[in-house]
C-alpha positions in Angstrom: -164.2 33.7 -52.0 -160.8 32.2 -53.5 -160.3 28.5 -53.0 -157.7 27.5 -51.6 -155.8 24.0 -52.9 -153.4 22.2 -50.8 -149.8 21.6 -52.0 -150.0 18.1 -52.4 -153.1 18.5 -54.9 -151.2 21.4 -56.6 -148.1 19.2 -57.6 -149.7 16.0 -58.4 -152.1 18.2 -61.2 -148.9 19.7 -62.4 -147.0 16.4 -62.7 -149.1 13.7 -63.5 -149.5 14.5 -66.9 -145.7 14.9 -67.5 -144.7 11.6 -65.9 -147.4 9.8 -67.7 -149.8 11.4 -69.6 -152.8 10.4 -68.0 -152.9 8.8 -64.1 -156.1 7.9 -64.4 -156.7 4.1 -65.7 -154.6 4.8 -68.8 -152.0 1.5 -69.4 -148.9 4.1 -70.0 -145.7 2.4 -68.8 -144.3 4.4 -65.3 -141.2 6.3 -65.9 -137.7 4.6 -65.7 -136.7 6.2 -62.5 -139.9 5.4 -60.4 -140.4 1.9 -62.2 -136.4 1.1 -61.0 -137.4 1.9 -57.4 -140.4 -0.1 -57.6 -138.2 -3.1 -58.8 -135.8 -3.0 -56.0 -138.1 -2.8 -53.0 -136.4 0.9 -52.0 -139.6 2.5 -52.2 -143.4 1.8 -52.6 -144.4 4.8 -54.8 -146.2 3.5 -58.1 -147.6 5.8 -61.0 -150.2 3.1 -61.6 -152.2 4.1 -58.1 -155.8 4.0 -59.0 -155.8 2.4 -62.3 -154.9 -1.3 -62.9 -152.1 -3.3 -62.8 -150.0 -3.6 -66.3 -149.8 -6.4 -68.3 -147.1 -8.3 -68.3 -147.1 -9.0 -72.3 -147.0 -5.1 -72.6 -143.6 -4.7 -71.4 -142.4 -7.4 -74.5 -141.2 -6.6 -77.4 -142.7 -6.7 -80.5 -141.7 -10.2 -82.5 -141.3 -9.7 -86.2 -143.4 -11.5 -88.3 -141.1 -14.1 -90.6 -143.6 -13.9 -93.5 -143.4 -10.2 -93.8 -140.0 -9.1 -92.4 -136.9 -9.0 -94.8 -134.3 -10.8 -94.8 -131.6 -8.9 -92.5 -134.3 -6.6 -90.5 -135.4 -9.5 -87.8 -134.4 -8.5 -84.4 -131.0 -10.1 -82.9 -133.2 -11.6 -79.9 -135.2 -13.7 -82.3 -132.2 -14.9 -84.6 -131.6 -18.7 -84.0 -128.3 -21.1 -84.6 -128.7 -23.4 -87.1 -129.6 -26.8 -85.4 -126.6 -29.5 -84.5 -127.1 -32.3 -87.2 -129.4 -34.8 -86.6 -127.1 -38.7 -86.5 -129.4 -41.7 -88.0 -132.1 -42.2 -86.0 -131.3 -46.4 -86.6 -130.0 -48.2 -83.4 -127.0 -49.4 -84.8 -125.6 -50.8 -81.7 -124.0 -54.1 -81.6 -121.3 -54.0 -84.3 -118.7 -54.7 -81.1 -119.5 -58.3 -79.7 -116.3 -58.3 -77.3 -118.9 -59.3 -74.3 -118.7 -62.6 -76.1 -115.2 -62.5 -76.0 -113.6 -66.0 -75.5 -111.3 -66.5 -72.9 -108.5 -67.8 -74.9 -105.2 -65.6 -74.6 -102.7 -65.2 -77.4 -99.7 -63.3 -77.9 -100.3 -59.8 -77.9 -97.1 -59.0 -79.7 -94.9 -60.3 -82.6 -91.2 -60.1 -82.5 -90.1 -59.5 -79.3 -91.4 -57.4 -76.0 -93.1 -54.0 -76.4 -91.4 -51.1 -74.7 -93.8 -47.8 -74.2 -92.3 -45.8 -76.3 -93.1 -47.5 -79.7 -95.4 -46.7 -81.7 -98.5 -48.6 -83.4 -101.0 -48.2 -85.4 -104.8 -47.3 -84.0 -106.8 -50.5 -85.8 -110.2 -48.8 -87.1 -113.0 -51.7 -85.9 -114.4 -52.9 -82.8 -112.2 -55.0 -80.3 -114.1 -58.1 -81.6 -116.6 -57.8 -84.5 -118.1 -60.5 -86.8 -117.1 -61.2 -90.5 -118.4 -62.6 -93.5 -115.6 -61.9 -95.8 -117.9 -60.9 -99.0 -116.2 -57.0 -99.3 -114.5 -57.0 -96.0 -111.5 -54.0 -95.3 -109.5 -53.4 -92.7 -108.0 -50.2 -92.2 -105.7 -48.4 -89.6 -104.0 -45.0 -88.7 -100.6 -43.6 -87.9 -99.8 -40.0 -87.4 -95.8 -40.7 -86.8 -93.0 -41.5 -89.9 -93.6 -44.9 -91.2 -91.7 -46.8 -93.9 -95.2 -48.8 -95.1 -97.3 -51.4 -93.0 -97.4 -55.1 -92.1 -100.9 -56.4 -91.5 -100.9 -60.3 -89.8 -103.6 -62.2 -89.3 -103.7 -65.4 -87.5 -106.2 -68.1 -86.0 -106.1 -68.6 -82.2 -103.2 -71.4 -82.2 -101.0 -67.4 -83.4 -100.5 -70.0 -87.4 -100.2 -67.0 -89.0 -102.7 -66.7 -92.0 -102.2 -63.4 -93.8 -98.5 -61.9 -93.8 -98.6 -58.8 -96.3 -96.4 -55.9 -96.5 -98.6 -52.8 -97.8 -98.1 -48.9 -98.0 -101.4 -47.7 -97.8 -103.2 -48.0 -94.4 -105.9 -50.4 -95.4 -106.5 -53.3 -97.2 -109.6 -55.2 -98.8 -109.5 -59.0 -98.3 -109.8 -61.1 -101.2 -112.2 -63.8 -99.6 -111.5 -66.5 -101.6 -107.3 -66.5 -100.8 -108.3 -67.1 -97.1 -109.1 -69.8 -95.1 -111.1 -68.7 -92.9 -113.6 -71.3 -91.1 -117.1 -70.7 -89.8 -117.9 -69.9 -86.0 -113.8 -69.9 -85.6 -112.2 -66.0 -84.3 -109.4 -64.6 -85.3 -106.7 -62.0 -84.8 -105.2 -59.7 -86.8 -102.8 -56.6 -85.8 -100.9 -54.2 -88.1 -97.0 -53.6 -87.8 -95.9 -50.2 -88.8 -92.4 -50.1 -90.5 -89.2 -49.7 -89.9 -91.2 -50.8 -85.8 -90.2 -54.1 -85.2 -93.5 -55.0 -82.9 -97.2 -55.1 -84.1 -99.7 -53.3 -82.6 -102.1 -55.4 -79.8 -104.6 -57.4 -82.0 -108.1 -57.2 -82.5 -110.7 -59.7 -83.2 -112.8 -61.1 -85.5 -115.5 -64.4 -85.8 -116.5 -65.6 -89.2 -120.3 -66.2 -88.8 -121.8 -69.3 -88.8 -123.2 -71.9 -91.5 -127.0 -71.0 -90.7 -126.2 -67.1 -90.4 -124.0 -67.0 -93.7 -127.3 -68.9 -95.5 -129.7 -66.5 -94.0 -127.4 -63.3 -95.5 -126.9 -64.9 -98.6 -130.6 -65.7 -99.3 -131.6 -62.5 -98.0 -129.0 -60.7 -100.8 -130.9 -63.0 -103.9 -134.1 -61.9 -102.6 -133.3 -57.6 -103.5 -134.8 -56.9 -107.1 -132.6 -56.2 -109.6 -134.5 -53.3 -110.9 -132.6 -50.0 -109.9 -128.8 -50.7 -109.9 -128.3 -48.2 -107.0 -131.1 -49.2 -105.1 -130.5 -52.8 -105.2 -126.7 -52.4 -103.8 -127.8 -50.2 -101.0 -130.1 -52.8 -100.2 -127.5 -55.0 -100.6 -125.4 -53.2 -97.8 -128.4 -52.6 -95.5 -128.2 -56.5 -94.7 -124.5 -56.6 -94.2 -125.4 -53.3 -91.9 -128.1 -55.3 -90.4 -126.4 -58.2 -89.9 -124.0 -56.0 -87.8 -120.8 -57.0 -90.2 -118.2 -54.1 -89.5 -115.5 -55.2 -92.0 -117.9 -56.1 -94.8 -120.8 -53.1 -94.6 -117.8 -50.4 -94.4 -116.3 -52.0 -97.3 -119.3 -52.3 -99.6 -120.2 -48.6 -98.3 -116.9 -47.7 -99.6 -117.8 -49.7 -103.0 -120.8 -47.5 -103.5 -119.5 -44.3 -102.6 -116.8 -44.6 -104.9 -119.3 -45.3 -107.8 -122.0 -42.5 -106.4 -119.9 -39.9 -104.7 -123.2 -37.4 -105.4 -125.7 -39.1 -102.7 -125.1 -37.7 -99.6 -127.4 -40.1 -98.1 -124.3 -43.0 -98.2 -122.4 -40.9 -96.3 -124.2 -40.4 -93.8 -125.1 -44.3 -93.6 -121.7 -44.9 -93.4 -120.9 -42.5 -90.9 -123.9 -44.0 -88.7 -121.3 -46.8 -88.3 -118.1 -45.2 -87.8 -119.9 -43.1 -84.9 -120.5 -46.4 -83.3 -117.2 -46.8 -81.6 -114.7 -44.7 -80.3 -111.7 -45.1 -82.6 -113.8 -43.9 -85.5 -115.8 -40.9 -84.3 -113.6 -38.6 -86.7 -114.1 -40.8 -89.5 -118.1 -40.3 -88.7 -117.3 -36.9 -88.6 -115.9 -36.4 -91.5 -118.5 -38.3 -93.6 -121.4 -36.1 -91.9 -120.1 -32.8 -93.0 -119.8 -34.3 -96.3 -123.3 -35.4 -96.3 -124.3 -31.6 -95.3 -122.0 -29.9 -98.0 -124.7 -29.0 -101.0 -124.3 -30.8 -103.9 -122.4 -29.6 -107.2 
């Protein structure tokens, strides 16, 4: 007696083993064409009837192994950017006290009234900072023509203190020519030549009696046994002491004299980045704390 087999059984023994080898609990992924109907929703056939469901980790990719795979063979999913650079994690807030701002006004302007289309210089420190006058040095920018700069510093009554023509856009303060008194602000702006207006001023107050003791004790008290180590310390208390003028200015002292340690760089930038006028100053000193050295 010949058996008879129905259609259905006849094509599913033929093409079962085609579409995936074995139907019958094996883990063999379905083919693209039924999986992609599957995904959609259009139709509720599935090649893994009667065995169990798949793992999901099966359907991954294999991740190449860092310790084994050459340099050049790792797949482009696992490649990474290099990270953004990390700033100092140091709270270095504080370095602009204008919320102590006194409510004196002075004369924003020497020389006449300012019209809106002249120029002045940007002045590169907070809009009211404290100052000790050890290494302080106050610098500016202009991007336009100039013909050199005028920087003018007076006390609150606008007695003008510091009148000095200059060519380069910044200036160290010799602290003995200056009679600056303790606890008392002061204002200094920077004319840019041939203009015949400054630009509007910005602060700074000359810290107290007690304060100036406590840096200057704290200055005797670094050991004098590592040159560079005992002027970074040094610094570190001006830095601490949130003096923008005078930490920029003895970072500048020790940069010149150890241009190889990146590490001053980036110190110094974790103070330019703390207001806006000097972000690209920061910048600029981070990328050179990143460059390898020579």
């Amino acid at each position: 007696m010949k058996r008879f087999f129905p259609p259905c059984a006849l094509i599913l023994a033929i093409t079962c083993p085609l579409l995936t080898s074995n139907c019958w609990g094996t883990e063999l992924p379905c083919p693209q064409w039924m999986e992609a109907e599957n995904s959609n929703g259009s139709s509720s056939t599935s090649c893994s009837a009667g065995r169990s469901p798949r793992s999901p980790a099966a359907f991954q990719q294999p991740q190449a192994d860092p310790k084994t795979t050459p340099a050049g063979d790792v797949p482009a999913a696992n490649t990474t950017s290099k990270p953004k650079r990390k700033v100092l994690d140091a709270d270095l807030s504080g370095f602009d006290i204008s919320d102590n701002k006194s409510d004196k006004k002075v004369t924003t302007m020497l020389g006449g009234s300012r019209g809106a289309a002249v120029p002045s210089a940007i002045l590169l420190a907070p809009q009211r900072a404290k100052f000790l006058g050890q290494s302080a040095e106050f610098n500016w920018s202009f991007a336009g023509h100039n013909e050199g700069y005028v920087l003018i510093i007076t006390d609150e009554d606008e007695t003008q203190l510091v009148h000095l023509q200059l060519k380069e856009p910044h200036y160290r303060l010799d602290p003995s020519g200056t009679p600056f008194r303790p606890g008392q602000t002061y204002y200094w702006r920077v004319q840019v030549l041939p203009n015949p207006l400054a630009s509007e001023p910005s602060e700074f107050v000359v810290v107290s009696p007690e304060e100036r003791q406590a840096i200057d004790h704290a200055i005797a008290a670094v050991p004098p046994t590592d040159p560079y180590q005992s002027a970074v310390a040094r610094t570190k208390i001006l830095t601490d002491h949130r003096l923008w003028f005078d930490a920029l200015g003895a970072y500048d002292d020790l940069i010149a004299k150890y241009p190889n340690h990146p590490e001053l760089y980036d110190q110094r930038g974790a103070i330019y980045a703390q207001i806006p006028a000097t972000k690209s100053l920061a910048d600029s000193d981070f990328a050179q704390a990143d460059k390898p050295l020579k």
